[in-house]
VEXDREN-2710 file (C-alpha; in Angstrom, 1 decimal):
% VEXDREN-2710
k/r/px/py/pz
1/UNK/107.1/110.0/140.7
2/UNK/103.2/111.3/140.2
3/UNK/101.1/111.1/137.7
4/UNK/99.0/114.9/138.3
5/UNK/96.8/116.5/135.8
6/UNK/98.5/119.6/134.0
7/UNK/96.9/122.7/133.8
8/UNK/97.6/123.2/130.6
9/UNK/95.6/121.9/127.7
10/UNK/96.7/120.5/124.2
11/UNK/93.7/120.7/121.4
12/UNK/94.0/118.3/119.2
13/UNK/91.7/120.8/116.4
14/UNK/95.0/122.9/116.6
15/UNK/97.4/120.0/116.4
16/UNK/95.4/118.2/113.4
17/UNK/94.5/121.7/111.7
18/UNK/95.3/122.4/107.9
19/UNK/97.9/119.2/108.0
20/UNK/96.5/118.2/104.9
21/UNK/94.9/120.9/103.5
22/UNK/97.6/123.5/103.4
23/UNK/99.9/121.2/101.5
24/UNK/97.8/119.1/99.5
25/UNK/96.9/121.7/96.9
26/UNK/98.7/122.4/93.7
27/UNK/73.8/109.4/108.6
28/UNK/74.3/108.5/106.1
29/UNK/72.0/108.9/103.0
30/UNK/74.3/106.4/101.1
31/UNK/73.6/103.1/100.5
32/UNK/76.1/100.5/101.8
33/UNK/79.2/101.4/100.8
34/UNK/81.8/98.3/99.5
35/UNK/85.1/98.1/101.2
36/UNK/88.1/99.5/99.4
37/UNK/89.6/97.1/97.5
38/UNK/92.8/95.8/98.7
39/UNK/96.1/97.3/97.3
40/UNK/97.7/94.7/94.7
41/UNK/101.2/93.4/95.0
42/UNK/103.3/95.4/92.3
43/UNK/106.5/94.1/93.1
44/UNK/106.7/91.8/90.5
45/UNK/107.9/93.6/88.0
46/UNK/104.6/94.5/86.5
47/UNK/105.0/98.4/86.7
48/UNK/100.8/98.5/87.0
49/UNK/101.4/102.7/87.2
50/UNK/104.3/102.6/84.9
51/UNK/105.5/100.8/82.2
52/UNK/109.5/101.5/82.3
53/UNK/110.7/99.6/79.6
54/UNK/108.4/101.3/76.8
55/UNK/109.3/104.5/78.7
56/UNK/113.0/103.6/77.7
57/UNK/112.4/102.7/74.8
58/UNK/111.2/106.3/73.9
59/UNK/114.1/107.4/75.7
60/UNK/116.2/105.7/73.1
61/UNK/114.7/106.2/70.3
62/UNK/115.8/109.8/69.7
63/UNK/119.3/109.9/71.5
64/UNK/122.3/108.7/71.8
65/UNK/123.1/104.6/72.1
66/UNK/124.3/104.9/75.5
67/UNK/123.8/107.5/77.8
68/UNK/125.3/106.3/81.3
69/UNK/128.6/104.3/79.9
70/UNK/129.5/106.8/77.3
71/UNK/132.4/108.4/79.1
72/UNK/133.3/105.7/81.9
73/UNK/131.1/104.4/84.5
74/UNK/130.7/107.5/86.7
75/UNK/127.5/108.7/85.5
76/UNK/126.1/105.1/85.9
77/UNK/127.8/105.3/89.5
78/UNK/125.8/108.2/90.2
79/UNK/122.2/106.8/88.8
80/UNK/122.9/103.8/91.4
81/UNK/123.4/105.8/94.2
82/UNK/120.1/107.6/93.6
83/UNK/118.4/104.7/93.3
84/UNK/119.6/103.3/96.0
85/UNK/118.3/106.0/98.3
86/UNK/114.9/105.7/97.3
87/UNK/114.3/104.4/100.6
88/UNK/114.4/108.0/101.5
89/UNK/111.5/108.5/99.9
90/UNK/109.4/105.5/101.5
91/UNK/110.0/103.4/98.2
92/UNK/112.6/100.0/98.5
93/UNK/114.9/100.4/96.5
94/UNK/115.0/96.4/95.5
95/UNK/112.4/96.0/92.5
96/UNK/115.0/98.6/90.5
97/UNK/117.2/95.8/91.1
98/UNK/120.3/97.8/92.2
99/UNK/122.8/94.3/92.9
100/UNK/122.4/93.0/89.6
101/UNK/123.4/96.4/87.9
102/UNK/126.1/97.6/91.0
103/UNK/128.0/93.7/89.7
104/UNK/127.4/94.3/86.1
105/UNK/128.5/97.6/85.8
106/UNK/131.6/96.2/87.9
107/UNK/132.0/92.9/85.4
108/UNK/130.3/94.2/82.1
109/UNK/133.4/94.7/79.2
110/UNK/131.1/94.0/76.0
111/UNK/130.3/96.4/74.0
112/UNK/126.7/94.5/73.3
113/UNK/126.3/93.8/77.2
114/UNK/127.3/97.5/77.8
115/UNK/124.6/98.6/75.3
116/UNK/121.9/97.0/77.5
117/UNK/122.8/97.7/81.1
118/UNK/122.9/101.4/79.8
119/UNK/119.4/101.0/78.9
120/UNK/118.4/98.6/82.1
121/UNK/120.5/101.4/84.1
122/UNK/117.5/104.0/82.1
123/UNK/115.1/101.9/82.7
124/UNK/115.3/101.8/86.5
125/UNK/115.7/105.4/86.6
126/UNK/112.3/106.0/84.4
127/UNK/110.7/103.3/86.4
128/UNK/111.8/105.5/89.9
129/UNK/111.1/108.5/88.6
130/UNK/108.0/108.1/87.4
131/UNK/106.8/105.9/90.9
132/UNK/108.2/109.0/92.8
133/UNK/106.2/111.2/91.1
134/UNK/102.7/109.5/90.4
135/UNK/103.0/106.5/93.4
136/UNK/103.8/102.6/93.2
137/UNK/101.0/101.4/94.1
138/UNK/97.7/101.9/92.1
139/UNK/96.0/105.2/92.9
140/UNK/92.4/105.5/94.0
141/UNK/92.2/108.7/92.6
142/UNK/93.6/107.3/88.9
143/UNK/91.2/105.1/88.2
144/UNK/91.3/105.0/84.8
145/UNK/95.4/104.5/85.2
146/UNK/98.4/106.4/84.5
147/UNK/98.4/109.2/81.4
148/UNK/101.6/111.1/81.3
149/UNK/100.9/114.6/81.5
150/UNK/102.4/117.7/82.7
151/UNK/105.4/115.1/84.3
152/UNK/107.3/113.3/81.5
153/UNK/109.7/111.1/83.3
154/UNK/111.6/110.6/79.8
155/UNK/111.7/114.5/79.1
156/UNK/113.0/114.9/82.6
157/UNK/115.4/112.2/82.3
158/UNK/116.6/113.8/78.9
159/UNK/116.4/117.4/80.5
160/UNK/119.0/116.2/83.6
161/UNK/121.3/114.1/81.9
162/UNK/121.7/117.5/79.5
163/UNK/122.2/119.0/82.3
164/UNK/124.2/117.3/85.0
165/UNK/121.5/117.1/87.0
166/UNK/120.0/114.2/88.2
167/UNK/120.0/114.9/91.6
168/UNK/117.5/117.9/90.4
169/UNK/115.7/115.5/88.4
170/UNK/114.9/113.3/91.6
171/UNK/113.6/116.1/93.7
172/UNK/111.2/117.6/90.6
173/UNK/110.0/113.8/90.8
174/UNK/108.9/114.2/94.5
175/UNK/105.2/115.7/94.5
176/UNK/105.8/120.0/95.1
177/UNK/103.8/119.9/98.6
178/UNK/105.1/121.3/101.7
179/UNK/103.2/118.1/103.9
180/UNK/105.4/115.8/101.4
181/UNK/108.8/117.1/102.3
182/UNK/107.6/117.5/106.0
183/UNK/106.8/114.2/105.9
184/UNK/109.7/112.9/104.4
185/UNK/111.8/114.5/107.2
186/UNK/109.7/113.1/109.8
187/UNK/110.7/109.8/107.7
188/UNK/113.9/110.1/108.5
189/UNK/113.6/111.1/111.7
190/UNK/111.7/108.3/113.1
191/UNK/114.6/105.8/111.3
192/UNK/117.2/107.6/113.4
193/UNK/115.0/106.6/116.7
194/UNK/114.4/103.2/115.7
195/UNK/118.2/102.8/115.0
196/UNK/118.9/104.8/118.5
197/UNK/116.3/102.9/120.9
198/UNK/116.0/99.4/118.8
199/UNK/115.0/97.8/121.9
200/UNK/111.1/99.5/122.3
201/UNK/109.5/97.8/125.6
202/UNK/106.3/98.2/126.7
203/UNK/105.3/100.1/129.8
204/UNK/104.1/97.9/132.8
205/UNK/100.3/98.9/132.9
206/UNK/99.6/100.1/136.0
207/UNK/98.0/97.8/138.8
208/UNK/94.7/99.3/138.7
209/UNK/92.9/102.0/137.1
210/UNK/94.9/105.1/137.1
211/UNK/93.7/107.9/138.5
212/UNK/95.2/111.4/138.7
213/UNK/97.4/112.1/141.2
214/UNK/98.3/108.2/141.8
215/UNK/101.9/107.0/141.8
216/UNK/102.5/104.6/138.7
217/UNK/105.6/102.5/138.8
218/UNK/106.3/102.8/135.1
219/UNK/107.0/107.1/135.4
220/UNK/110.6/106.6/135.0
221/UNK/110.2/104.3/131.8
222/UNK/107.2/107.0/130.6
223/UNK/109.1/110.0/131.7
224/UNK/112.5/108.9/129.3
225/UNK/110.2/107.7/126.4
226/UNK/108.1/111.1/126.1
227/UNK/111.7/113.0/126.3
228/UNK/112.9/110.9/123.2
229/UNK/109.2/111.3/121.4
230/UNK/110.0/114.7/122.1
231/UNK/106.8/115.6/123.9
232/UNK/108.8/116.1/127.1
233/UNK/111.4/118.9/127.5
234/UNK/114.8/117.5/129.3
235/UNK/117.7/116.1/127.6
236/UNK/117.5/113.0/126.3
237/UNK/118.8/109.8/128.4
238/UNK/119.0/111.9/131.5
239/UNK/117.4/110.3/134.3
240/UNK/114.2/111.2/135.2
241/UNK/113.2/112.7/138.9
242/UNK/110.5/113.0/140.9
243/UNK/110.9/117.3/139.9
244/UNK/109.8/116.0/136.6
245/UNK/106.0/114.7/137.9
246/UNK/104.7/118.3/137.7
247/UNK/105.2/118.2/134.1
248/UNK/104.5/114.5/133.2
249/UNK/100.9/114.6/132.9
250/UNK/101.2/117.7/130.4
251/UNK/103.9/115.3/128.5
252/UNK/101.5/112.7/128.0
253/UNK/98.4/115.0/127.2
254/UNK/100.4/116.3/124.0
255/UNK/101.3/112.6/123.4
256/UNK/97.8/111.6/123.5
257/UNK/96.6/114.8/121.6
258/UNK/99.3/113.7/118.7
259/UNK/98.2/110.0/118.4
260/UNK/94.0/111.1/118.3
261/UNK/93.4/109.5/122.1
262/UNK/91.1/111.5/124.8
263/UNK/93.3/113.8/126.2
264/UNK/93.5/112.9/130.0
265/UNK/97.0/112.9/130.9
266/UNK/96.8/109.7/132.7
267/UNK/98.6/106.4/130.8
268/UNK/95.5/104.2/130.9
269/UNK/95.9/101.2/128.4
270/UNK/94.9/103.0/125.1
271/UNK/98.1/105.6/125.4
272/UNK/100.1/102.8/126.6
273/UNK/99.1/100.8/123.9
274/UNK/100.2/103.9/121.4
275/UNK/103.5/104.1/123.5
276/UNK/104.1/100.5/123.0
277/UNK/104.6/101.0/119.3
278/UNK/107.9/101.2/118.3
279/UNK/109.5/103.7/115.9
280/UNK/110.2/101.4/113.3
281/UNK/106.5/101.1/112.8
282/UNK/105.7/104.7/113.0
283/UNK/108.5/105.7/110.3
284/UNK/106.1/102.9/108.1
285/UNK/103.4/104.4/108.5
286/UNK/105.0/107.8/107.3
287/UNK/106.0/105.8/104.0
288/UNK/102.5/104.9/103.3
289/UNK/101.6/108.9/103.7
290/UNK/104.2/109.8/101.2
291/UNK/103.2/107.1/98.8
292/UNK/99.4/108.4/98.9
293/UNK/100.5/111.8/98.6
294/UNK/101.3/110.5/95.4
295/UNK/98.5/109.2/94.5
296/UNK/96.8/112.9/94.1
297/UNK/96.2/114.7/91.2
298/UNK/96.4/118.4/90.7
299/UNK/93.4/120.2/91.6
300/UNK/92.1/123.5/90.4
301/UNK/92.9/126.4/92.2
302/UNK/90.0/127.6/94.3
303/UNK/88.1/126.5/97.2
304/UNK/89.1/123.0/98.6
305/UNK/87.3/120.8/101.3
306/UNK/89.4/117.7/102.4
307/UNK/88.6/114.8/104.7
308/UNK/91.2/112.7/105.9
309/UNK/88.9/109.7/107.4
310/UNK/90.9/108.0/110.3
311/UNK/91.6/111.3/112.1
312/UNK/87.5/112.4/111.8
313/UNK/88.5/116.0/110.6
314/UNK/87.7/118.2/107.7
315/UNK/89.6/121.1/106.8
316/UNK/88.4/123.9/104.2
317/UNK/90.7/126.9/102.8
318/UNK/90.8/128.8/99.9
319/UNK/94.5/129.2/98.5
320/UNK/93.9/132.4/96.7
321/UNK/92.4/134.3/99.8
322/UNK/94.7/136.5/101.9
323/UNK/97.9/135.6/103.2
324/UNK/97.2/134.1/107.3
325/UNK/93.3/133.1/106.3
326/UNK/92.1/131.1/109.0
327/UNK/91.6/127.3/107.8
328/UNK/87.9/126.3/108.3
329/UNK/88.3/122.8/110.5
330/UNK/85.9/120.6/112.1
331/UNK/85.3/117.0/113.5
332/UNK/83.4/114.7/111.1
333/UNK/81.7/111.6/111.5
334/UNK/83.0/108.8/108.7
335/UNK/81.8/105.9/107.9
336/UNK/81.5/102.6/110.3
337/UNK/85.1/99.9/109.5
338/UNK/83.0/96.9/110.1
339/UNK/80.5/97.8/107.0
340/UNK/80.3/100.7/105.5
341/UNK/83.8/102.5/105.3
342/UNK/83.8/105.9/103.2
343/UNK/85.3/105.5/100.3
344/UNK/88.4/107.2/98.7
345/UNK/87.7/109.9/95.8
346/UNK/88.0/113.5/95.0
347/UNK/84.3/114.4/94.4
348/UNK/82.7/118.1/93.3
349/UNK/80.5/119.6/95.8
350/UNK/77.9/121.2/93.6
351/UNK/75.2/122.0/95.0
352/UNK/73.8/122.4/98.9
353/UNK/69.9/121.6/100.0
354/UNK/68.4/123.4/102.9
355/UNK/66.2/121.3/104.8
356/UNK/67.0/117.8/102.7
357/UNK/64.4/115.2/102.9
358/UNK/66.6/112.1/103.6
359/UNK/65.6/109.4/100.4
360/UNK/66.6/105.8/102.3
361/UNK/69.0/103.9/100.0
362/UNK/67.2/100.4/99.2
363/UNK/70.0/99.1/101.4
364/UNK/68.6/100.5/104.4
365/UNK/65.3/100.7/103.5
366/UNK/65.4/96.1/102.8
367/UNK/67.6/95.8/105.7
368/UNK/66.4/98.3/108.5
369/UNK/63.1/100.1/108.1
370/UNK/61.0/97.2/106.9
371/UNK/61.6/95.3/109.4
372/UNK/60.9/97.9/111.7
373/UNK/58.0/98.8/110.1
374/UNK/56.5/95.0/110.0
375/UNK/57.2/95.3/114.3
376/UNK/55.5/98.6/114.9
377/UNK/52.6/99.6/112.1
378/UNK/53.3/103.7/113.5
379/UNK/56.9/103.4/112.9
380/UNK/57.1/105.7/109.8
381/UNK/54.9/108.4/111.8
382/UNK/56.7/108.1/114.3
383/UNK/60.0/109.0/112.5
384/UNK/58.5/111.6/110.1
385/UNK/59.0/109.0/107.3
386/UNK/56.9/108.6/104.3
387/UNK/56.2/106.0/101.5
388/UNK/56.4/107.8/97.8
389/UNK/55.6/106.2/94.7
390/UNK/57.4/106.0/91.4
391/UNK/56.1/109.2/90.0
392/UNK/57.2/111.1/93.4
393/UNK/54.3/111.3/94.6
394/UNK/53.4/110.4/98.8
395/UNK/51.0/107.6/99.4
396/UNK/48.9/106.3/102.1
397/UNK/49.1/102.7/102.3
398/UNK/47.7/100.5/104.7
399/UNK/50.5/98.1/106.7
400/UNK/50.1/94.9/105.0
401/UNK/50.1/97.1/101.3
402/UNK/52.8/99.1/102.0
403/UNK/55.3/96.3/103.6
404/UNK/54.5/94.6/99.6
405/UNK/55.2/97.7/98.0
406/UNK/58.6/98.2/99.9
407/UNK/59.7/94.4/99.2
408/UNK/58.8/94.6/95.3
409/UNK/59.8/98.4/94.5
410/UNK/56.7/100.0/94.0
411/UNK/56.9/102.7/96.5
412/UNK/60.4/103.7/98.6
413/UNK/60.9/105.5/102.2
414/UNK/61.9/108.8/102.5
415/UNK/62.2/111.1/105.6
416/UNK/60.4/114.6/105.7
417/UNK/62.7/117.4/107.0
418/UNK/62.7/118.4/110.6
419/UNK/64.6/118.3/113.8
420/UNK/64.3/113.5/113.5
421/UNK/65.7/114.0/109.7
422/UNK/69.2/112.0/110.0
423/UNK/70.8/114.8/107.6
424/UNK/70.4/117.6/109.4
425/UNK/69.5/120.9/108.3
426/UNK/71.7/120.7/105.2
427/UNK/73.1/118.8/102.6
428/UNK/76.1/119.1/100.7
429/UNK/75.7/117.5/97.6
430/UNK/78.5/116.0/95.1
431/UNK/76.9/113.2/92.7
432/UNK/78.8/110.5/92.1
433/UNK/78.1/106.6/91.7
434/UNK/77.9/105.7/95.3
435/UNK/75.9/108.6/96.4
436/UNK/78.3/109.8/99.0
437/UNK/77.9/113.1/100.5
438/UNK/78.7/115.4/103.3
439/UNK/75.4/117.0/105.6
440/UNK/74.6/117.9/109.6
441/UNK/73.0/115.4/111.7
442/UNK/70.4/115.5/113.5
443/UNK/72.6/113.2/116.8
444/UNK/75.5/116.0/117.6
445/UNK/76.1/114.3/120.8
446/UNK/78.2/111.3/118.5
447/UNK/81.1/114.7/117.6
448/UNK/82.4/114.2/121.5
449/UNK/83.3/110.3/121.1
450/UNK/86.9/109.9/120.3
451/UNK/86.5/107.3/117.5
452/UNK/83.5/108.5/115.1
453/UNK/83.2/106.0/112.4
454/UNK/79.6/105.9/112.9
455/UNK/78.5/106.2/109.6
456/UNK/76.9/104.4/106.6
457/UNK/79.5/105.7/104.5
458/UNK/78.7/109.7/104.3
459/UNK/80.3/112.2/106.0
460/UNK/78.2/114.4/108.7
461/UNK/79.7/117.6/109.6
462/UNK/80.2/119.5/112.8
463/UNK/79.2/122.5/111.9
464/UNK/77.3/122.6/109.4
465/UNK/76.7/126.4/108.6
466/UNK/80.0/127.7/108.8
467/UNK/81.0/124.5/106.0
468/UNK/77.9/126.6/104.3
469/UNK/78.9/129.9/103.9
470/UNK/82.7/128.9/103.1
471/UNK/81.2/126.7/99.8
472/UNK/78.7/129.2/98.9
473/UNK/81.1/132.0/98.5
474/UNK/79.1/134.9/98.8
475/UNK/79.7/137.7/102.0
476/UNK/76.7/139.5/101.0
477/UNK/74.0/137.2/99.8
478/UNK/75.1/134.5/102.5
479/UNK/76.6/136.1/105.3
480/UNK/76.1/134.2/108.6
481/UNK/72.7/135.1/109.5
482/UNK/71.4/133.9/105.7
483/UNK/72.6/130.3/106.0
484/UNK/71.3/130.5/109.5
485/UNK/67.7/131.7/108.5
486/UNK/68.2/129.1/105.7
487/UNK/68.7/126.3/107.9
488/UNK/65.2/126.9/109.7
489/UNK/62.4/124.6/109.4
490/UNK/60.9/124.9/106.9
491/UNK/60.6/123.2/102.8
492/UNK/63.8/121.9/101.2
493/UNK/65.3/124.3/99.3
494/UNK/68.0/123.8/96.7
495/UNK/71.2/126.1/96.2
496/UNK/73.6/125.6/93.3
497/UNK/77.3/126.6/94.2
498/UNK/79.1/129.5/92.0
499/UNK/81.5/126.8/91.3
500/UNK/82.0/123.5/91.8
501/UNK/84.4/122.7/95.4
502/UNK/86.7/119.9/95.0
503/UNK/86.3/117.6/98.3
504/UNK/88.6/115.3/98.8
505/UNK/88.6/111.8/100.6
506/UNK/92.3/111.1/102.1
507/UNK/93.4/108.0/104.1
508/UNK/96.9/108.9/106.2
509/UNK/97.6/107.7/109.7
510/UNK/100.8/109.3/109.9
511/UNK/101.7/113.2/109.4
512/UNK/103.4/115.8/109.9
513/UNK/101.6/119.6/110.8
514/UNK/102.9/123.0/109.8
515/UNK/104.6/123.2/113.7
516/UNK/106.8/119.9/112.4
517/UNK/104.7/117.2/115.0
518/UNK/104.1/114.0/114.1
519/UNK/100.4/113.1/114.1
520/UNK/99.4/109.3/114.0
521/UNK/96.2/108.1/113.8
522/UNK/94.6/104.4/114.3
523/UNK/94.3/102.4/111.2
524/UNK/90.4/101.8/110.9
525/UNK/89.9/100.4/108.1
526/UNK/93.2/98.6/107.8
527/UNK/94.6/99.6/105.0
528/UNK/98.0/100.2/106.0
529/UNK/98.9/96.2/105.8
530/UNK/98.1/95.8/101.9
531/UNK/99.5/99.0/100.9
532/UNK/103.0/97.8/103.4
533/UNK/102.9/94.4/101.4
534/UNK/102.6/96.4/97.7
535/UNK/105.5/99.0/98.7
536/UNK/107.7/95.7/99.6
537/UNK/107.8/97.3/103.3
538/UNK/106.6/94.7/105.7
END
């Protein structure tokens, strides 16, 4: 069998497009950015997000004294069995401690002992209620913790056991977002593989580097795995012929354009590597996406702009425009894994500047520019850079002056605008604590590499004036050829947005598009591992 290129081509823009974005609602100018913290253990019975047994208690405190064991144990049977398909939902089912209550509710005749497994039997409910709803693990976007608000896992306990319904209460648990239920299927999907193909080789790497057209002696083993990804059209398990090189290459190119590698068609060692991965390990990764999906807030309705980092793409929409609006969708550049990842938030993009002078953080200013500038006395010329004083003022300083200024504070660095400035021709501007922020760049050759965590923790945009006139929100005042005269050369000018655009910072390596493909991504900043380890799923 031949490896051949395929004629036709698989974008990944139109694969990765609006994965987020259409579900999720209802160079650098920072500093060095710290590395997320790692995702604490909450298996231990701690309930950091939510504290069961004084959700129970509340529970209690105005109803009846048992409200699983009243009339027999079915209802109680019925609470276990929910429980015990959390897993369904990416969560393991073990920390609600389903053994201990299956054999007491088996062995339990006391009327005192029956009083409190009802309540445990409550307070494992609350506890996965509440977890399916707002998430088990911490959220980033929570820092300030867990306030019960619109979702009341005791008033929707109450509200389904009145009812009948606890299967109802479940799914009104699960976040209301198309991407979570896609997901979830995927989920499930990927289990059924892993249980179908439990034994996942790796393809024999070819002998040299593969070219087009070559013969690779692994095309059978390739050709049978892309039928059961599903990237491949043919029945599963049949064997694979020599008729089926023609469409092989095509096969792999919307394999590679799902897992974010340079779309080639040829098996060279990074799609072999993504090939290599078994199912088991992809259906994790689709936990982890359902568990941060949990994690978010509600936002206001209005225009959003969302990042998801380890893809490189940025998606904007406005839910309230017309049914079948296109989706705004670009590449990004993020910030670098080895020192400066972006961090997780949901910021307010409040304002844009035309023509931003670039202020160097101190971190880059101590760490880079200095000792440039102690190297080569024309380096700040050279880079349209110039020294400005505390009162904001520019000063002329002479080398030996200005490096002593720089060291003890006295003056700072900043970058004039112009074609060298590292933002770009705009900024897009959304204060927070670690002065993170979205702008152009002034290196647009960086958007072709296939892994773009180039950053110091900002994001730089791909197209910066379209991003423009979809935040500034006005047809007539900035219509295309008004952000383009506005991103001339020319002095900064500010621009205040109508309103302020929620931008959000997500972190998924696995999901699931509006088309129902499964889109993985690498982990860059490895943070799948600790969030794994705090879901009990490693």
């Amino acid at each position: 069998m031949i490896v051949k290129q395929h004629a036709r081509k698989t974008s990944r823009a139109r694969l990765w497009a609006g994965a987020i974005l259409l579900s999720v609602i209802h160079a650098c100018a920072a500093g060095a950015v710290q590395p997320p913290a790692p995702v604490p253990d909450t298996r231990a019975g701690a309930d950091a997000a939510i504290d069961a047994r004084q959700l129970s208690a509340r529970l209690y405190a105005t109803g009846p004294a048992l409200l699983w064991l009243a009339d027999g144990p079915q209802r109680a049977r019925l609470a276990l069995r929910l429980l015990g398909k959390a897993d369904e939902h990416g969560l393991d089912p073990a920390p609600y401690g389903l053994e201990g209550l299956a054999h007491r509710l088996d062995t339990t005749r006391d009327p005192v002992a029956l009083a409190a497994l009802d309540r445990d039997i409550s307070t494992a409910m609350l506890r996965y209620l509440g977890e399916l709803h707002y998430g088990r693990a911490p959220s980033r976007y929570r820092p300030g913790g867990l306030a019960v608000g619109a979702f009341d896992p005791v008033a929707q306990l109450r509200q389904a056991l009145a009812e009948g319904n606890l299967d109802g209460a479940v799914e009104s648990a699960a976040p209301a977002i198309a991407l979570y239920g896609r997901t979830r299927e995927m989920l499930a999907h990927y289990r059924a593989l892993s249980a179908a193909a439990p034994d996942w080789a790796a393809l024999p790497p070819p002998g040299t580097a593969l070219r087009p057209g070559e013969a690779y002696a692994g095309a059978g083993l390739l050709c049978a795995r892309l039928r059961l990804l599903g990237d491949l059209d043919g029945a599963t398990g049949a064997p694979c012929t020599d008729a089926d090189g023609a469409a092989l290459a095509g096969a792999v190119r919307r394999f590679q354009a799902r897992h974010g590698l340079a779309q080639d068609g040829v098996p060279g060692p990074a799609t072999l590597a993504a090939l290599a991965v078994p199912p088991a390990r992809r259906a994790a990764q689709l936990a982890l996406t359902l568990e941060r999906l949990r994690w978010l807030p509600p936002l206001p309705r209005g225009r959003v702009i969302a990042v998801n980092v380890p893809t490189y793409r940025l998606w904007a929409f406005d839910p309230d425009a017309a049914p079948g609006a296109p989706v705004l969708e670009m590449p990004v550049i993020v910030g670098t894994a080895a020192r400066t990842p972006t961090p997780l938030f949901i910021g307010k993009m409040r304002y844009l500047e035309f023509n931003p002078y670039w202020n160097v953080p101190p971190s880059i200013q101590a760490g880079e520019i200095v000792p440039k500038l102690a190297g080569n006395p024309a380096y700040l010329r050279q880079n349209d850079m110039e020294l400005v004083g505390a009162d904001g003022k520019v000063r002329e300083l002479a080398l030996p002056d200005a490096l002593a200024g720089l060291r003890s504070g006295a003056v700072r660095v900043r970058q004039r605008p112009g074609p060298r400035n590292v933002l770009g021709e705009v900024k897009f501007a959304m204060p927070n604590p670690m002065n993170i922020y979205l702008h152009s760049t002034s290196s647009k050759e960086l958007f072709a590499r296939s892994r773009r965590d180039l950053s110091h923790g900002c994001i730089r945009v791909a197209h910066p004036a379209a991003l423009a006139q979809f935040v500034l929100a006005d047809a007539r005042r900035w219509d295309e050829a008004a952000v383009a005269q506005a991103m001339q050369p020319g002095p900064m000018r500010t621009v205040t947005l109508p309103r302020p655009v929620p931008v959000v910072l997500f972190y998924a390596t696995a999901l699931v598009d509006r088309h129902g493909l499964a889109l993985f991504a690498q982990d860059i900043y490895r943070q799948d591992p600790a969030l794994l380890e705090a879901l009990g799923l490693r």
